[in-house]
Structures are given as structure tokens and as C-alpha cells.
N, C-alpha and C positions, 0 to 999 in steps of 0.2 A: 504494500500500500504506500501512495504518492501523499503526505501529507503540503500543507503549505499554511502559512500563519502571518496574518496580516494582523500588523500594529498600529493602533489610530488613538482618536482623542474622542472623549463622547461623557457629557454630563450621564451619573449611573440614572436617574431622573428619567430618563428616555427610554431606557431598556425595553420597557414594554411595550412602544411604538415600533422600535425597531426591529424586537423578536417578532411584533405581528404583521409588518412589512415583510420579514423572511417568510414565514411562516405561509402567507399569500402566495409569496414570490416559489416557493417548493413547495404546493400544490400541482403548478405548470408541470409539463414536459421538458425545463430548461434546468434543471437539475443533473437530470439525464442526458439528456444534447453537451453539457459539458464535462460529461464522467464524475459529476459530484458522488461520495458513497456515503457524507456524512459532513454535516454542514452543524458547530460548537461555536458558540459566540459566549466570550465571557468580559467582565468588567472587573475592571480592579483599580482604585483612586484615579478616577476621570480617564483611565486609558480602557481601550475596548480593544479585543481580541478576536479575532476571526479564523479559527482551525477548519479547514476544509479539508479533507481528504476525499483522496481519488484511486480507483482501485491501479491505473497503472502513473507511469511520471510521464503522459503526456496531457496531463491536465491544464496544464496553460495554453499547450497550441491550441486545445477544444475553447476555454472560456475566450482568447484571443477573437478566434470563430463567432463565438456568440456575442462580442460584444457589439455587432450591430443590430441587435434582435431588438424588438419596441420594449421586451421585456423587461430585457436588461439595463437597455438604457431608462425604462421607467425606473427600475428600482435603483440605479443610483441618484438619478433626479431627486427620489423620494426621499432616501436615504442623508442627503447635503443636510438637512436642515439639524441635523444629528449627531453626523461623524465627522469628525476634523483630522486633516491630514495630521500626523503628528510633527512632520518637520512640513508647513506649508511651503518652502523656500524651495524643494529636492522633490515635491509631487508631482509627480506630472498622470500616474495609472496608479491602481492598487500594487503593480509591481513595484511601485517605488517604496512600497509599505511592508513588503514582505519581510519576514525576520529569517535568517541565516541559522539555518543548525547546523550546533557544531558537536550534537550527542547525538548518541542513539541508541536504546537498549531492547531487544526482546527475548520474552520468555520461551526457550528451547521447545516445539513446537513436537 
């Protein structure tokens, strides 16, 4: 599994607009269309967390794809009023949000 974890800014205050913006948004078929297998959003002192994983690691060329769907680009529209880049200066896509792993452990299968 391809995980990936985007780091942002988001009053905790929101959360429940946001979780029901998701929650809307993976109902769709665009969950699927971008190999999502599991879509974790957490908060922790004004920053927000977005763990997605994907069953293989080409989860980005798929959402890349999707991001001209009305979908997507609805729900990040939606989404602005909520999440803040964390360094506004270096933003330009949620790529620029991504956090870097530099662990990784699993249980012998």
C-alpha cells in the first residue's frame, strides 16, 4: 500500500464541515477513479492532516488525472474556506503539502 500525507492549517472548529465535505465528496465514483483505498483526516493544534492511501504508488499520476473532474475541483473550491496552505509562500498543488517519510515499519505478515 501507497500511503501519502498532506500537511495544512485548519481552525479544529471546522472539522465537521470538512469531514462532511469528504464524506459527500467519497460517496462519488472519484474515490475510485483515483485508486483512493482509504481517505484519514486528522487535526492536531490548528494543523490538519490528510493520510490517503492507495493500494499501488501510482496514486498521484490517477488524482493528477482527476484533477480536472467538476468534482474535484468542486471540493477544493469548497474546501478554501477551511484549509490553509501551511507555508502559503511554497503552495502552488496539494503536492507542495505533502510530508516526506522517512520511517516505515510493518508487522511480518
Amino acid at each position: 500500500m501507497h500511503s501519502t500525507l498532506i500537511v495544512a492549517r485548519m481552525d479544529l472548529a471546522s472539522s465537521a464541515e470538512v469531514g462532511r465535505l469528504f464524506a459527500e465528496f467519497d460517496r462519488t465514483d472519484m474515490p475510485h477513479r483515483m485508486g483512493t483505498r482509504r481517505r484519514q483526516l486528522f487535526a492536531y493544534n490548528g494543523l490538519y492532516f490528510h493520510l490517503q492511501d492507495f493500494d499501488t504508488d501510482n496514486g498521484g499520476e490517477l488524482i493528477e488525472e482527476a484533477k480536472t473532474d467538476p468534482r474535484f475541483v468542486g471540493i477544493s473550491q469548497d474546501l478554501k474556506p477551511f484549509i490553509e496552505a501551511y507555508d502559503p509562500e511554497t503552495w502552488r498543488s496539494p503536492k507542495d503539502a505533502m510530508a516526506t517519510r522517512f520511517y516505515n515499519w510493518s508487522a511480518a505478515q
